[in-house]
C-alpha positions in Angstrom: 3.0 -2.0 22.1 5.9 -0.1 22.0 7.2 2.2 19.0 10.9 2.5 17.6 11.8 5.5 16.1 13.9 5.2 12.5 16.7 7.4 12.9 16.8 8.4 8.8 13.5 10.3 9.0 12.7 10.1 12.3 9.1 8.3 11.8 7.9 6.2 14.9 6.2 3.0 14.1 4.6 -0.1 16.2 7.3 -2.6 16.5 5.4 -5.8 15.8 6.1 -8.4 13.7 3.3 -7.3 11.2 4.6 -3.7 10.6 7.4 -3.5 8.3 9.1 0.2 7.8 11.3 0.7 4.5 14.8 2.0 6.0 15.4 3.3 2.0 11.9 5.2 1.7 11.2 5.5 4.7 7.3 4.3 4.5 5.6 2.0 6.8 3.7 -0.9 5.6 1.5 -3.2 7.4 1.8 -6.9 6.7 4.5 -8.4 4.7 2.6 -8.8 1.6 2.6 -4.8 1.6 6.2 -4.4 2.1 6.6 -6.5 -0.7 5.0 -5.1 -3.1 6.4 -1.8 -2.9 10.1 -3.3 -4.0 10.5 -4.2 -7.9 12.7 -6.3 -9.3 14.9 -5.2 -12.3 16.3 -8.0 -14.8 19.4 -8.0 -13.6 18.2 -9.1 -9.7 18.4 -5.2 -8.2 15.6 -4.3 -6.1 14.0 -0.2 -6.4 11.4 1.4 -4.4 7.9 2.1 -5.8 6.2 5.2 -4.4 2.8 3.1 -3.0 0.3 4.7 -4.9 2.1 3.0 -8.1 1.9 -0.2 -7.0 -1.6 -0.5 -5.7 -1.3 -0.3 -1.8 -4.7 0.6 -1.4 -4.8 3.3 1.5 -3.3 5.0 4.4 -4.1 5.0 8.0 -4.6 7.3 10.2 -0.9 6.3 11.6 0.5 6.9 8.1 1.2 3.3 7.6 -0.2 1.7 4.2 -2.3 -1.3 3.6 -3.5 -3.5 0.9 -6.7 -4.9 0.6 -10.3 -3.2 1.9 -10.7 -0.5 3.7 -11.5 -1.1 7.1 -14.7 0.8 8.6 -14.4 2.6 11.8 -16.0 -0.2 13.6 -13.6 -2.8 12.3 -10.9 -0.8 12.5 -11.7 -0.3 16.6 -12.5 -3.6 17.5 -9.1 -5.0 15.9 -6.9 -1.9 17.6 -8.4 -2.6 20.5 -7.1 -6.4 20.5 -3.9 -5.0 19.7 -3.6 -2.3 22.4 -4.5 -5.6 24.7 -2.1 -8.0 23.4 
């Protein structure tokens, strides 16, 4: 898989369709759902960035990217990387 490399903060991330990488914070989420969450709506339509730690994304990989949902175990987490590294 390869990696692009944002130019703002210089972070390199998977370029996959399931990695999404904030050009205005300059985090990187994994899954849509993730992304999503970190942007809040104001009355008015405006969108701001939450830090993820307010919003609830659950934890950070080892790649720095955050997810929501349960922590994978090691196992887990090697038998699904290892899918993607084949893909």
């Amino acid at each position: 898989m390869s990696k692009v490399t944002h130019p703002k903060c210089g972070k390199q991330f998977a370029n996959a369709a399931s990695v999404g990488h904030c050009a205005v914070c300059c985090e990187t989420f994994v899954g849509q759902g993730a992304y999503d969450k970190h942007l809040t709506r104001t009355e008015k339509g405006n969108y701001f960035h939450r830090a993820p730690a307010e919003v609830g994304l659950w934890w950070l990989d080892e790649r720095g990217y955050w997810h929501h949902g349960t922590r994978l175990t090691e196992e887990q987490k090697a038998e699904l990387f290892s899918k993607e590294g084949a893909a």
